[in-house]
N, C-alpha and C positions, 0 to 999 in steps of 0.2 A: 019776686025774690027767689034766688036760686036757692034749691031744695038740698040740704047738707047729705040724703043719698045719691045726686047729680053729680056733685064737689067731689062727691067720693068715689065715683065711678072714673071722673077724669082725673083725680089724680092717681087713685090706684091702679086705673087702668087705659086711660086714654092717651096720660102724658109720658105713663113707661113704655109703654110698647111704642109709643111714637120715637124717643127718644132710643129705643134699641133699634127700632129697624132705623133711624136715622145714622147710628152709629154703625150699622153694619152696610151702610151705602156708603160713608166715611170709610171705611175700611175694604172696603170692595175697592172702592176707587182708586187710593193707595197700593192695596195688591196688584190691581192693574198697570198701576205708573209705577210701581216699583219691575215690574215684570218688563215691559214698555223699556225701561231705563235699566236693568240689569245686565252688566258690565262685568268678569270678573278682575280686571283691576281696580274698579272700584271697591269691591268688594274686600278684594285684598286689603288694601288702600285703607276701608274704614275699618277693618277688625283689628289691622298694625296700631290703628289711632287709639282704639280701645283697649288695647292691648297694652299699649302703653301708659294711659292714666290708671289701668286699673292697679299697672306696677307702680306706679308712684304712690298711688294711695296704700298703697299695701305698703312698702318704702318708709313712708312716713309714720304710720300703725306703728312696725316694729319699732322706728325709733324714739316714737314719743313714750312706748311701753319699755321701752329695755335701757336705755340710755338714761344713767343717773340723773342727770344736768336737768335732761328733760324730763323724766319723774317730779324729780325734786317743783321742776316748774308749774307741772300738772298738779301737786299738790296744792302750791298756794294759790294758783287759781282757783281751783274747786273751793279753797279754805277762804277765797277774798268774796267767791259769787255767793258761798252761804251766811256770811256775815250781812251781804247787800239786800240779801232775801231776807232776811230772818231782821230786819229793820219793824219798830210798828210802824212805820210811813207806811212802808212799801202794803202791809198785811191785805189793808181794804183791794188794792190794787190785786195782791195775789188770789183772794177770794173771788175776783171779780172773775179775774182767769180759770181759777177752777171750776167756775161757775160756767164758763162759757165754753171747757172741754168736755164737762158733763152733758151739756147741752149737745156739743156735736156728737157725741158719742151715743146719746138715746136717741138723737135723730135717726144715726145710722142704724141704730140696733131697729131702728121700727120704719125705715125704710128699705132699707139692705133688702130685704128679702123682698119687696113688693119688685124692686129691679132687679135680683137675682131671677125672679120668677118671670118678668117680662123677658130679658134675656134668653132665657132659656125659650121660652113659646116663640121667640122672632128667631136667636141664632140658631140654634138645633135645624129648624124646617129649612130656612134661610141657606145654610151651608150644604144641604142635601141640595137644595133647587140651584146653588152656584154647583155643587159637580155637576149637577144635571146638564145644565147650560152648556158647560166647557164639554162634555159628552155632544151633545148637539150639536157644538159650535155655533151658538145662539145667544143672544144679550138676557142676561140675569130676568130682566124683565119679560119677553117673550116667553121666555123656560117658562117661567112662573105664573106667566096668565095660559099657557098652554097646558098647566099640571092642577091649577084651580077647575081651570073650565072640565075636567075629567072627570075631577074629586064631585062636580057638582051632575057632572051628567051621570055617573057611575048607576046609578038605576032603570036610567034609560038603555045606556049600553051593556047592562044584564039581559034587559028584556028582548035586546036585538038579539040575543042567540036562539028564542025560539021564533023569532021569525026567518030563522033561517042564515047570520051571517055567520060566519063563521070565525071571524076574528075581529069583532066589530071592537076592541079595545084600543087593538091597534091599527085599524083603521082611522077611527077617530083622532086621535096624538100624531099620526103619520101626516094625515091631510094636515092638518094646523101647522103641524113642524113643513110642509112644502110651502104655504103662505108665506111661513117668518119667514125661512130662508132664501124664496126668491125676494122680499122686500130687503133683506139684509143683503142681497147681493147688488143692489142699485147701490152707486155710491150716496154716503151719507151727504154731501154737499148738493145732493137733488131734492130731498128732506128739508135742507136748511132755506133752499130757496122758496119750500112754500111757507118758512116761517117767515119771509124777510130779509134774510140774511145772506151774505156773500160766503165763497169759498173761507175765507177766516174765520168764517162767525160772527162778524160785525153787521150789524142791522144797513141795509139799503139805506142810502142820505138821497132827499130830493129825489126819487126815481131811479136812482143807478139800476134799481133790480127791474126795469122795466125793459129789458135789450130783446131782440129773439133768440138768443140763444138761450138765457134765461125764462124767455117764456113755453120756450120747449121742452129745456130743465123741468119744469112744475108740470107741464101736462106728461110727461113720463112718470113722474115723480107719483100723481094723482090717478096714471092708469094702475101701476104698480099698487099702488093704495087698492083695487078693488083688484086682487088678485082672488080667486076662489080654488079648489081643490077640495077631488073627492077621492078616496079611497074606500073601493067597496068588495069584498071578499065574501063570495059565495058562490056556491054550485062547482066547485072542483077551483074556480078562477079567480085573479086577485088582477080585478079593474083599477085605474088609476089613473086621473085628469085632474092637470091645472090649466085653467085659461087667466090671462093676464089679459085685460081690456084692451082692445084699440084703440086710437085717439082716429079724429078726423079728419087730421091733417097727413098728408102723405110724409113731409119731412118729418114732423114728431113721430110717424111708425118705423123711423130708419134709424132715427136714434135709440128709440125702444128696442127692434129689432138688433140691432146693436151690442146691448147692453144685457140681451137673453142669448146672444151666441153661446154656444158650447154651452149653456147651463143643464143640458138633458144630464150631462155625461158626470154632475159632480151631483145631481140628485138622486142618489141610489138609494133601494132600500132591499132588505129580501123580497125576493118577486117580483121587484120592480122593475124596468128598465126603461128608460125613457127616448127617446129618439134626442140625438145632441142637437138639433137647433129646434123651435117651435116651428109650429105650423099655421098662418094664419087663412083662421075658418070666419070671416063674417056671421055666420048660423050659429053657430056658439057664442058668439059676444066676443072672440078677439083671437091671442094668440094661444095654441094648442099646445100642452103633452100630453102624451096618453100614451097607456102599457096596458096591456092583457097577456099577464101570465099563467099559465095554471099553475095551479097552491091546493097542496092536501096538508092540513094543519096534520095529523099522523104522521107524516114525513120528518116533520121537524120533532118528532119526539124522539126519531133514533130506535134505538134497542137500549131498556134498561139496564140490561146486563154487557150492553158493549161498554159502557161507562166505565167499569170496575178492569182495573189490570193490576198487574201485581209490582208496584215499583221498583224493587229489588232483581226487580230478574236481568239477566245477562242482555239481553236486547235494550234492556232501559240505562244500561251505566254509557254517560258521558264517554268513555275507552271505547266505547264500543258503538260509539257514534250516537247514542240515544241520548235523551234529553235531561237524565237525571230523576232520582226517587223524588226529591222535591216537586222538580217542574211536573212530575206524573202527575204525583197527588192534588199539584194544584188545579190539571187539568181535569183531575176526580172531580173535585169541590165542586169547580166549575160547570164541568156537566151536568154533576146531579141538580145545580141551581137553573140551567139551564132545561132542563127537562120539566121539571116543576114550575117555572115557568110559563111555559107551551103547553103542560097539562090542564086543556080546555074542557068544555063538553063537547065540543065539535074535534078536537082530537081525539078525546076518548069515543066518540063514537063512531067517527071515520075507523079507527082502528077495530074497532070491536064490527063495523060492518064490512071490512077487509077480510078477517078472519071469519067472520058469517060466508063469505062468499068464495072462501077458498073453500071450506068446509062442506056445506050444505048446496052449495049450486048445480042443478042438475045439467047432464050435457043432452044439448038438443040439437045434437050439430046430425044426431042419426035420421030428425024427423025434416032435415032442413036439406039431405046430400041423396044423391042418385044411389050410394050402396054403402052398405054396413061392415065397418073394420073388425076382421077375425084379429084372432089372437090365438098364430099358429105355434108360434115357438114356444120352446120349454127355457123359459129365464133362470128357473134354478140352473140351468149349468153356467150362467155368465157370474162372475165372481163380484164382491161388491168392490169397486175399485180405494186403490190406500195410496197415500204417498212413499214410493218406493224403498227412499231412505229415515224416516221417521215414524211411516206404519202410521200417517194422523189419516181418519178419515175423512168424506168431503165435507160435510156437515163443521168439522175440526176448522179444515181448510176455510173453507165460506169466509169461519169467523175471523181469521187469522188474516185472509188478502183483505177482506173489508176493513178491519182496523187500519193497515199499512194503507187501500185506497183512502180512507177517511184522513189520515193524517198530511196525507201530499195533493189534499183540495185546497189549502190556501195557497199553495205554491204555483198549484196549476192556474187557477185568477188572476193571482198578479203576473202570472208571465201574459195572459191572452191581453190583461190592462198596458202591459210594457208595450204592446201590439195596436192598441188602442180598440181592440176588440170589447163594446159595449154588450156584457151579458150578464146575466143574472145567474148563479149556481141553482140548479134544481135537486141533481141528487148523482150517486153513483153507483155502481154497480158493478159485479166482478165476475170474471168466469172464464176456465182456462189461465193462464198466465196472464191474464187482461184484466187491465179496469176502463171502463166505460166512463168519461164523466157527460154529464147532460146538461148543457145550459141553453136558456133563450134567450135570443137574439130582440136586441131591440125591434122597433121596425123600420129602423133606418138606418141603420149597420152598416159603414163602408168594409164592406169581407174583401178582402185580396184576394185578383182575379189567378194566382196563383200561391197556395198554402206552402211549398217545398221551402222559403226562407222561414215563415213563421213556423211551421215545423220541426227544422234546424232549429230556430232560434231559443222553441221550447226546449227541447234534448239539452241542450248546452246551458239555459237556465235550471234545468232541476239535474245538470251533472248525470246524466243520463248516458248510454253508447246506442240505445235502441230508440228510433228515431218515431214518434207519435204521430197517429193517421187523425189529422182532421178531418169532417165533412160536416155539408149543413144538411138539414131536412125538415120539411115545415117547418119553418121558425125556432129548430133550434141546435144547435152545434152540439156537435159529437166529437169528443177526446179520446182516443184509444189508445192506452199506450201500455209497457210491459210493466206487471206489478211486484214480480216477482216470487210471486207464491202461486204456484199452480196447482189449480182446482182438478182433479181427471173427472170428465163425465160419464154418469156411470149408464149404460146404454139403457138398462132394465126402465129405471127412472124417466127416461126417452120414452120409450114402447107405452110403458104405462100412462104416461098424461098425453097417448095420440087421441083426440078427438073421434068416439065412436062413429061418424059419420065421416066418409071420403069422397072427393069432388067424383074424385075419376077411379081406375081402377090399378094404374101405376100411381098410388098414395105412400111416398117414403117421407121418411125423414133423415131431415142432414145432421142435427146435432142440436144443442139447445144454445140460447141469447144467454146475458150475462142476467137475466133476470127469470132465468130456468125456464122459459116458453121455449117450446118446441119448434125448428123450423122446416116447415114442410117442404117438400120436393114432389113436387107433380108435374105429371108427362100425360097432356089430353090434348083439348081442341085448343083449347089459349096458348101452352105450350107445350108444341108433339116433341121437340128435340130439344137436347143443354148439350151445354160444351162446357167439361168442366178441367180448369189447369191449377197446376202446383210442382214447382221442381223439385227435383230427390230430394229427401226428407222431410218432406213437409208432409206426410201421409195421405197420398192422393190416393192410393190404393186403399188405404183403410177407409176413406171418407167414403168412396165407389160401394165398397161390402156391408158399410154400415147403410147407406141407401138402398141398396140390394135387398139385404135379410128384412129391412124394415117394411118393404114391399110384399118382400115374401109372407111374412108375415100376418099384413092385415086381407091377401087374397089369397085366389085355390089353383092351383098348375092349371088345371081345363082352362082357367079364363086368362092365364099368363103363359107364355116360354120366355125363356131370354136367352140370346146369342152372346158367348162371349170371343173376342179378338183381343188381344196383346200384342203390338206391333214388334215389341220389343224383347220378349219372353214370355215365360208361361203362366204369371200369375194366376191365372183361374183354373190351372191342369186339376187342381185339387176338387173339383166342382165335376168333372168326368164321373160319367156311369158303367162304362164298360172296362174298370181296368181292376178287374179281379183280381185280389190277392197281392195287390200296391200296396206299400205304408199310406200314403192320399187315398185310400178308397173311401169316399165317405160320398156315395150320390147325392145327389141332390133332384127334384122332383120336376123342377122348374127347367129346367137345361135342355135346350129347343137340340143341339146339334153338339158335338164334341167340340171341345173347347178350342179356337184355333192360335198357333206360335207363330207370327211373324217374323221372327228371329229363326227359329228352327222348320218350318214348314210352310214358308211363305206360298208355295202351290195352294193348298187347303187353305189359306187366307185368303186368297184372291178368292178361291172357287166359294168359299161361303158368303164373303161379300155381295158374288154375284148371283148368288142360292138368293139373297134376300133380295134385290133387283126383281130376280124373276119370279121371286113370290108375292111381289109387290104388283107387278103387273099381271099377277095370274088372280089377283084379288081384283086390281078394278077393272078388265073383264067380267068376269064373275060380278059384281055389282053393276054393271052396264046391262047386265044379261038379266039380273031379278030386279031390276026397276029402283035401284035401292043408290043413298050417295055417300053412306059412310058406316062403318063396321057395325057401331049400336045396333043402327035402327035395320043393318041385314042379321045378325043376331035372334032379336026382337021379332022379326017377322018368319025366318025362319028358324025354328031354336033346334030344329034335329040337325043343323048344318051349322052350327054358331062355329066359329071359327075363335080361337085365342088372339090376345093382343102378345105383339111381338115386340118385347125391349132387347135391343140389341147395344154390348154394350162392348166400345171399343177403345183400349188403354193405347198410349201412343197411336194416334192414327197418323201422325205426320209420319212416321215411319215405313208405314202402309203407302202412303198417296209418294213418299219419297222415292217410294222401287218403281212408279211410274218410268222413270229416267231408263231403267233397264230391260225397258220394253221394247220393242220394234214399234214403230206406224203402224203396222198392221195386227198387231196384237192388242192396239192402247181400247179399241173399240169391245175386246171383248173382256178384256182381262185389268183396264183403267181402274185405279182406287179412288181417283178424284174424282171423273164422272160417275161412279157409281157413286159414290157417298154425296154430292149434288143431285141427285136423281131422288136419290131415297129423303134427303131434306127439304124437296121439292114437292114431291110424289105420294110419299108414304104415310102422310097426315092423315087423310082420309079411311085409310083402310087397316088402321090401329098396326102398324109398325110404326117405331118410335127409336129412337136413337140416344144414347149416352155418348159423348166424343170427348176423350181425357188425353190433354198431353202437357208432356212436363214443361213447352213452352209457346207463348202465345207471341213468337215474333211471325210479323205479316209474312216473311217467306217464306215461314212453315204452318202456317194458317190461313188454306186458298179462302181471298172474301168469297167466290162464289160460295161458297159453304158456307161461311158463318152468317151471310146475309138471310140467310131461311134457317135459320137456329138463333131462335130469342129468348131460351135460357141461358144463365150463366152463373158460374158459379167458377169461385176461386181463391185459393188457398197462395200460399206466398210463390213470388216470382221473380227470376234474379235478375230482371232492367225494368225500369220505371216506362220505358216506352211500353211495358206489354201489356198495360193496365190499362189502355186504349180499345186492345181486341180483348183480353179479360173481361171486364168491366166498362162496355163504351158508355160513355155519357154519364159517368158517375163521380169521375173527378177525386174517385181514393186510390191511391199511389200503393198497389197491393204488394208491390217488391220492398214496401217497408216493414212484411208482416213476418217475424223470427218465430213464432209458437208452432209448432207440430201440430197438427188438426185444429187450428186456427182460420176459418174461410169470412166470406161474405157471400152472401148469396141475391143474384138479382132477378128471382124466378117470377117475381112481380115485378122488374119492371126496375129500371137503373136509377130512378126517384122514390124508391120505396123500398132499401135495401136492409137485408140483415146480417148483422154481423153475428159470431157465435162459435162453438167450438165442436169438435167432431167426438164419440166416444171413441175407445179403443180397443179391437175385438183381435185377440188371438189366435194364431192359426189352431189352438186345441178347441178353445173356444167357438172357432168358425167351424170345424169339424162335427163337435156335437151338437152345434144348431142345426150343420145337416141330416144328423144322424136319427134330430128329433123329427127335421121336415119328413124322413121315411118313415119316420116309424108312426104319424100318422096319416099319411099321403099312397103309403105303400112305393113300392118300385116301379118306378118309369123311365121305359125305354126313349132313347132319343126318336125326335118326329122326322129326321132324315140321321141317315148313318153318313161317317164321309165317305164311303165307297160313292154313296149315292149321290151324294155332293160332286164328289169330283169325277163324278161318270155324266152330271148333267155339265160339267164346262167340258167336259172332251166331246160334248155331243152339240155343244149350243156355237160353233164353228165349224166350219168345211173342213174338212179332213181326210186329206188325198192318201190313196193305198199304202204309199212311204212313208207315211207320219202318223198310221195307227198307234193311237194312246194306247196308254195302258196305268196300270195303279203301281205304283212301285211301295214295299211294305215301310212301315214308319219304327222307329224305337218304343218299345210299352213304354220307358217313362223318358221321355224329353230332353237332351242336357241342356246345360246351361249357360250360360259365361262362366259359373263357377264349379262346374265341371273339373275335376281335375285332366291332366291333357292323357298320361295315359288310359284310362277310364274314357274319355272324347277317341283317342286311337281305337280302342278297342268297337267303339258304336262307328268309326267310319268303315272300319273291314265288314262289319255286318249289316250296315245299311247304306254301300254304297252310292245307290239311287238316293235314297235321300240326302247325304252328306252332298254328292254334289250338285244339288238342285237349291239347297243352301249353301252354299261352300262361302255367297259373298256377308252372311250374316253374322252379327258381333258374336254367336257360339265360337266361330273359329277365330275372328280376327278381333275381338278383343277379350278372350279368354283372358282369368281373374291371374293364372299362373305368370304370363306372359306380361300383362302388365305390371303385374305388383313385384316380379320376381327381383332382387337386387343386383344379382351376379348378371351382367351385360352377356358372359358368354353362356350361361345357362339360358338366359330370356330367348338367345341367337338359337341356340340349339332345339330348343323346346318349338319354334315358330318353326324352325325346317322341318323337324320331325312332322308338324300336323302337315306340311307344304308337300311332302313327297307322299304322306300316305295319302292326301286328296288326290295325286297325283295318280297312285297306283290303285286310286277307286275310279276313277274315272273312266280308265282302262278295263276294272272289271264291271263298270256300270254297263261300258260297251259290249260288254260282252254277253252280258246280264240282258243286254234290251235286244240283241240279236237274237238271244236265243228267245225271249217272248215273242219276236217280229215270227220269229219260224214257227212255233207254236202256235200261232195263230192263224197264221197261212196255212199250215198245218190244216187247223179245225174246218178251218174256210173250205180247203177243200175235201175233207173228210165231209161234211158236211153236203156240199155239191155231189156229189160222188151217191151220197146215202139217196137224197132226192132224187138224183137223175136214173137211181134203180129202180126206187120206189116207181116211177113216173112210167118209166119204162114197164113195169109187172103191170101196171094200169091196162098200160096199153095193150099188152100181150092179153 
């Protein structure tokens, strides 16, 4: 006999809770067929209908309450029903009734709440696991067996985080939810046929369901049934595989196959990415996905304090294109629930080991590198760098582009999805007017063998003018585009995080990555020479001085000189040592030879060019001669004879190798800029000369290959045609004439598969002055290692040179002019330095002077061009006269000189 505490358990609690969750499967169901079937002219349709009984019944209300007639009638009905009531016939009968309302009424009173309370414990959970569902897009029931099985594993997947997972929570719900959902993705009429049932749902009669088509339906139906998936998250990586079984029959794997096409691409999760079709592995047990992303659970916590913005402020009102105080603070809300969320122990102590490592990690790069980086310069004189109009400094900035990159990474997903680009967001980063975004690429990614549409197509989705540099690189896509907030790098911050140990002994740096690492710039045995390009204003110059000083800086003048050439003017005049009592006098220590002007003194350009030709071979002699095959180890062996390495470092050289044309044949062998700077790319590896080669443009007719074929550095900054990013950058496939930031480069000094992108600081001509002023004042003063007298006394002597055409040195201007020169100030320098005016005459000093071009008045611009056209003219004349009188002078000496001899010889003899 049943136990009256049994009775009581099922009815207090076995048949309420059956009967709510019953009722809430009734009501689920409904939601859905109403959802299903929701129409809004039905809807219309039904609220008119209601709309209108509800008026009627109101209608009638007033009239049976306000209208006499029917008062009056309402009376003696109520006066006829209690005369009928109030009979003793009726009494027993009405007792019996009140008997029988009391009854339902303490029923209620004494079950109500046993089904209020089942209620509550089924619909409360109940409705939580139906959003869940509709969240997932999974059947109420799936949800629900995948948020049980959690609730019951929850001690086991505590315990996984000291063995190491790192996000074993959701690992677990993640793998369960790829099961449902690839089963959910088989049509449900392949389910029906292993119950029996046909496409309608009616049960198989006599065999129908026995066909092959249907017996292929069931064995899909039954592979899909043992589908497995694992998600496992640790050691920096978040692994990810479902295998779906293979059947044994070739047709049943064609229709499975079939039926998982494209599913990679609709199973996404963070981290995840799945390859769009599976892969069938036998060795596994059937059909494959698999992803391996790297995942640092700290990443996903953000910055607590980037969470909090202020919704009221100008940038946030709607007018002003912003998203509104509301929609801020919801994204507040939202953060903060998201951050605490992710606050793991594997978050919290990835981050807390991040900051251990920034903090506390020692640099060993000194005990690991051939020589030890000084730290020559005096950084207090570089200024801490601000934003020029707002005075915010970078630190300000950082926080300011990272919000604005943060806010336009959903944007940039869905355009790379509109592209059908399969990738996972990893993270972003900013630096310079740039945001970097990062994502991985699945592993089977169809990438367009050309990015210029996708690129376009991004600009024009996020309403953009500045057109976004895609590339890949091990597995994963790089988004660079402009963010709008520019960071300045501050160089000091540079200098200071160089790694106390350097490869080589030309160790600079070019500028820092969007995640403040340093990128280094080395010229040794891997790479003796770069070629580095950027058109006017992109600061090709400032990126050259900030590589320069950085050099200078971590070595000592004995173990360095450097040559500087300008093809096109005097940029480095300021870097001269012998020009006493200049506003530019500021030596510098390092400076192998006076600075040379291609534009204004193209003689002295040639002749130093071929100063290092013939220093080049007067070294590997000299190393043939001590047994020795490269500068180090003649150094090393002999250190009382150690010789410097030689950076020579040449702006515009196509302008150089261009005056080629203005040679004679017989001049091209001694006096050539092209064969010599091929010689020295060829030659000059071994015996520590090394080469810089910067010009503002990398089109093939002004960048001979022979040259750039033996120059495997490169490096560059923006460029105005998309063909140039061939010789720029070969083999890298980033279109560097899309890049608009000022000291904005890419550098490929490792190698055009292992590129860095990043930003240049920005150093001052006061600022470049008293870096040199500090290079003297602990280096002391040094003299140049060749004067040009001596320069250009070895090219008058390194050719035949018949008694007619004895050379000679003609004097140069103490300071340079310029193209910006004013033209009378250029007059006054051609009367006095004839000889030189016209040995330059065909250089943009005179012929594109800034007067001359910019001038508005057409017959001013005329007059101005004649005035310099007659005075060349009437220097020419006193050039000639000028070189007569030294041809005399020297014949003169010659034989003054014969004369003195042939006395002396003579008293000998007597």
């Amino acid at each position: 006999m049943v136990s009256n505490q049994t009775l009581a358990i099922v009815f207090y609690w076995v048949l309420p809770l059956s009967i709510a969750l019953g009722t809430f499967f009734i009501a689920l169901k409904i939601a859905h067929v109403s959802y299903e079937r929701a129409d809004n002219d039905r809807i219309w349709k039904f609220s008119l209908t209601v709309g209108i009984i509800v008026g009627l019944m109101g209608l009638a209300y007033f009239v049976f309450t306000t209208v006499p007639i029917f008062k009056e009638i309402l009376h003696y009905l109520k006066y006829g029903l209690d005369l009928v009531l109030g009979l003793p016939v009726l009494a027993p009968i009405k007792q019996q009734i009140t008997v029988g309302i009391n009854t339902i009424i303490n029923f209620i009173k004494n079950w109500l709440p046993v089904y209020v309370r089942a209620f509550i414990i089924i619909w409360l959970p109940a409705c939580a696991v139906w959003v869940q569902s509709l969240i997932w897009r999974i059947k109420f029931s799936r949800a629900l067996n995948v948020i049980v099985q959690t609730i019951v594993m929850y001690p086991v997947l505590c315990f996984r985080y000291l063995l190491g997972y790192q996000t074993p929570f959701f690992d677990f719900v993640q793998s369960w939810l790829y099961v449902t959902k690839v089963k959910e993705n088989i049509s449900d009429s392949y389910f029906e046929a292993l119950q029996g049932r046909d496409d309608t749902g009616k049960e198989f009669d006599k065999g129908q369901g026995g066909t092959e088509r249907n017996q292929k339906i069931k064995s899909v139906a039954l592979a899909v049934r043992q589908t497995h998936a694992v998600v496992k998250t640790a050691n920096g990586v978040r692994h990810a595989q479902i295998v779906i079984r293979h059947s044994r029959e070739t047709a049943t794997d064609q229709v499975l196959e079939q039926q998982l096409k494209g599913q990679g691409l609709r199973l996404s999760a963070p981290s995840i990415r799945f390859q769009e079709d599976p892969l069938l592995n036998p060795d596994k047990g059937g059909y494959i996905f698999d992803s391996d992303v790297q995942y640092n659970p700290s990443d996903a916590l953000g910055s607590w304090l980037g969470i909090f913005t202020n919704p009221f402020s100008a940038d946030k009102r709607i007018k002003n294109g912003g998203i509104g105080a509301i929609a801020t603070m919801k994204q507040m809300y939202l953060g903060i629930i998201y951050y605490l969320v992710h606050l793991t122990p594997s978050a919290i102590y990835e981050r807390a080991k991040t900051i251990a490592k920034d903090k506390y990690t020692p640099d060993l790069t000194s005990s690991r590198s051939k020589y030890q980086a000084q730290q020559n310069l005096d950084l207090s004189v570089v200024p801490e760098p601000v934003d020029q109009d707002t005075g915010e400094t970078v630190d300000m900035l950082k926080e300011k582009a990272l919000k604005v990159a943060n806010d336009r990474t959903s944007e940039v997903t869905d355009a790379l999805t509109r592209y059908k680009i399969n990738v996972s967001f990893d993270n972003v980063q900013v630096g310079g007017n740039t945001a970097v975004y990062d994502y991985t690429l699945s592993r089977s990614t169809n990438l367009p063998t050309d990015w210029k549409k996708t690129q376009e197509g991004l600009a024009n989705f996020l309403k953009t003018s500045d057109i976004p540099i895609i590339r890949t690189t091990k597995g994963h896509l790089l988004v660079t585009m402009v963010n709008g907030v520019n960071i300045p790098v501050d160089f000091r911050e540079m200098i200071e995080k160089r790694p106390k140990g350097v490869p080589e002994i030309i160790s600079g740096l070019a500028g820092l990555d969007a995640m403040g690492n340093v990128i280094d710039f080395v010229l040794g045995d891997k790479n003796p020479h770069a070629m580095l390009f950027g058109k006017t204003g992109t600061g090709k110059t400032v990126l050259i001085m900030n590589i320069l000083y950085s050099i200078m800086s971590a070595t000592d003048p004995k173990h360095l000189k450097i040559v500087y050439i300008d093809g096109k003017g005097n940029s480095f005049e300021f870097m001269r040592t012998d020009n006493h009592g200049a506003p530019s006098y500021h030596p510098n220590p390092f400076v192998y030879a006076q600075p040379a002007d291609g534009s204004g003194d193209i003689d002295y350009a040639r002749a130093l060019v071929q100063h290092m030709v013939r220093e080049c071979r007067r070294r590997i002699d000299l190393f043939k001669k001590k047994g020795v095959s490269k500068l180090s180890e003649f150094n090393r062996k002999f250190p009382e004879e150690a010789l410097p390495e030689i950076l020579m470092v040449v702006d515009e050289f196509s302008a150089l190798t261009d005056s080629d044309a203005t040679l004679k044949a017989s001049e091209l062998a001694e006096k050539g800029m092209t064969d010599a700077f091929e010689y020295l790319a060829k030659m000059a590896r071994s015996v520590g000369i090394r080469m810089i080669l910067a010009n503002q443009t990398a089109r093939k007719e002004k960048v001979p290959g022979r040259i750039t074929a033996n120059v495997t550095g490169r490096i560059s900054l923006g460029v105005s045609e998309t063909i140039e990013s061939d010789i720029a950058l070969p083999s890298s496939d980033v279109d560097v004439s899309l890049i608009s930031q000022p000291g904005e480069f890419y550098s490929a000094m490792h190698g055009p598969r292992n590129l860095q992108h990043g930003n240049a600081p920005y150093l001052s001509d006061d600022v470049m002055y008293a870096l040199n002023d500090s290079l003297e004042k602990k280096f002391g003063h040094q003299d140049y290692v060749v004067t040009r007298d001596e320069v250009m006394k070895e090219m008058g002597e390194s050719g035949d040179v018949s008694e007619n055409e004895t050379t000679y040195l003609y004097p140069l201007p103490p300071t340079m002019p310029t193209v910006n020169t004013p033209v009378l100030d250029l007059i006054n320098v051609i009367n006095a330095y004839p000889e030189w005016a016209i040995a330059n005459s065909k250089s943009d000093i005179f012929m594109r002077n800034k007067e001359i071009q910019s001038e508005l008045d057409n017959k001013e611009r005329q007059r101005k061009a004649k005035l310099i056209k007659n005075t060349l003219i009437a220097a020419a004349e006193k050039a000639e006269d000028n070189k007569k009188a030294r041809l005399a002078s020297q014949h003169k000496a010659v034989g003054d000189a014969v004369a003195t001899t042939t006395a002396g010889m003579d008293g000998e003899a007597m």
